[in-house]
C-alpha positions, 0 to 999 in steps of 0.5 A: 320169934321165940317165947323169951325173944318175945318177952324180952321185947315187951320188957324192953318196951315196958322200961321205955314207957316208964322211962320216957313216961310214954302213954299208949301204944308204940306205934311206928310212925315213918322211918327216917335215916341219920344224915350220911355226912353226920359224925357218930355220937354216943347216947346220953341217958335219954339220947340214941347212939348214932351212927351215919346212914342208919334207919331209924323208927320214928316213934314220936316228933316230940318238939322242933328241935328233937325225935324220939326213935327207935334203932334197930337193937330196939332201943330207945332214945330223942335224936336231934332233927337236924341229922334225920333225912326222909326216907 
C-alpha cells in the first residue's frame, strides 16, 4: 500500500469517527452478507448503499433494528438487519 492510499484511509476513517461519534478503535467484528433476494437501495446520509450479494464488514451491532458496516470502498454507514445473512 502506497503512502497516499494510506493516509486517504486513516482520513477516511478519522471523518467516520466524527460523523457517527465512534470512540476507540475500528475493528471489524465478522462479516455478513446482503440477502441476494434483497433490492439494491441507495445510501441516506448515515446509511450504506446496498447492493445483493455483497460482503460487508460489521463494525458494530448498534440496536435491534440496524448495523453499522463497512463496504468494500471502505465507506461507512447502518445498514438495516433484516437484509444481513451470516457468513
Amino acid at each position: 500500500m502506497t503512502l497516499k492510499a494510506c493516509k486517504k484511509e486513516e482520513k477516511m476513517d478519522r471523518e467516520f469517527q466524527k460523523k457517527f461519534k465512534f470512540k476507540g478503535s475500528i475493528s471489524v467484528l465478522t462479516q455478513m452478507m446482503v440477502d441476494p433476494a434483497a433490492t439494491e437501495k441507495r445510501g441516506r446520509v448515515k446509511n450504506l448503499p446496498l447492493r445483493p450479494g455483497e460482503i460487508l464488514d460489521v463494525i458494530q451491532f448498534t440496536n435491534q433494528e440496524q448495523i453499522l458496516c463497512r463496504n468494500s470502498q471502505r465507506r461507512y454507514g447502518y445498514v438495516p438487519r433484516a437484509v444481513m445473512l451470516p457468513l
